[in-house]
C-alpha positions in Angstrom: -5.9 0.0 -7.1 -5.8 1.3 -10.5 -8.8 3.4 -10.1 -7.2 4.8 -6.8 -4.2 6.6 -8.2 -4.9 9.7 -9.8 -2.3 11.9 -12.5 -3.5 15.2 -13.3 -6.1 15.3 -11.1 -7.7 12.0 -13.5 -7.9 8.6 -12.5 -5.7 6.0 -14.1 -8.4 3.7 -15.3 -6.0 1.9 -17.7 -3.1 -0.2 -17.1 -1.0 2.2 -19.9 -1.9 4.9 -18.5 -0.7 3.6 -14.6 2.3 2.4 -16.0 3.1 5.8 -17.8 2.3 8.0 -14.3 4.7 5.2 -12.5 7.4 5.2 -14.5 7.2 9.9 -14.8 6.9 9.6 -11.0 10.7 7.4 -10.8 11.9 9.2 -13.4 11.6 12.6 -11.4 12.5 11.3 -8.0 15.4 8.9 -9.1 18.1 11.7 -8.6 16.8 12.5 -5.2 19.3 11.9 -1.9 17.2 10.1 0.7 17.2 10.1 3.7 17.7 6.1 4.8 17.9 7.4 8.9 14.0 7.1 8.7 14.6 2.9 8.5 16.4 3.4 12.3 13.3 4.8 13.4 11.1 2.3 11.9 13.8 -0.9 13.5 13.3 0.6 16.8 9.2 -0.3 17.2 8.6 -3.2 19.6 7.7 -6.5 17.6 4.0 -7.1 17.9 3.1 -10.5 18.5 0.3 -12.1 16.5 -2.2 -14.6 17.6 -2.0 -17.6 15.9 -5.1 -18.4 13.3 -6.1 -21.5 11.2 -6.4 -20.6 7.3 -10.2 -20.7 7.6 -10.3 -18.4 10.1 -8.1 -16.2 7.7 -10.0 -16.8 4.9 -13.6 -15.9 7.0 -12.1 -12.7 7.8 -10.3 -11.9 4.4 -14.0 -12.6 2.8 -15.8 -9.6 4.8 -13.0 -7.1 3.4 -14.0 -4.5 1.3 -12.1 -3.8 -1.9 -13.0 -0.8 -2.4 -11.8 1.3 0.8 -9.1 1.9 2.8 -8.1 -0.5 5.5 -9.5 0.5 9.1 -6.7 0.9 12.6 -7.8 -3.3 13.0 -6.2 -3.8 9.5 -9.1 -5.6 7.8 -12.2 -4.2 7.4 
């Protein structure tokens, strides 16, 4: 995750320098209005119903995950 977030067009390979990009990144949005009518829209999707799964099935599918990319429409891999 760290490696992911780039300031200055730099990675932030150290946890000083992810929290100092962070806490800039609050500090110029915190006086902001927002816009909260964007929560309605997100309420109004249908509930998607979810299979049920033992924790060894979870933990099979969990262990073919990569780390290292961006998760794929199924969620997982």
């Amino acid at each position: 995750m760290v490696k992911a977030i780039k300031y200055n067009n730099q990675p932030c390979l150290k946890i000083n320098n992810l929290w100092h990009v962070l806490h800039s990144t609050f500090n110029l949005t915190q006086d902001h209005n927002v816009d909260f009518e964007i929560l309605e829209e997100i309420s109004n999707k249908a509930l998607k119903e979810w299979p049920s799964f033992s924790r060894e099935e979870f933990l099979k599918a969990i262990a073919k995950c990569n780390n290292l990319s961006a998760p794929k429409p199924d969620k997982l891999l």
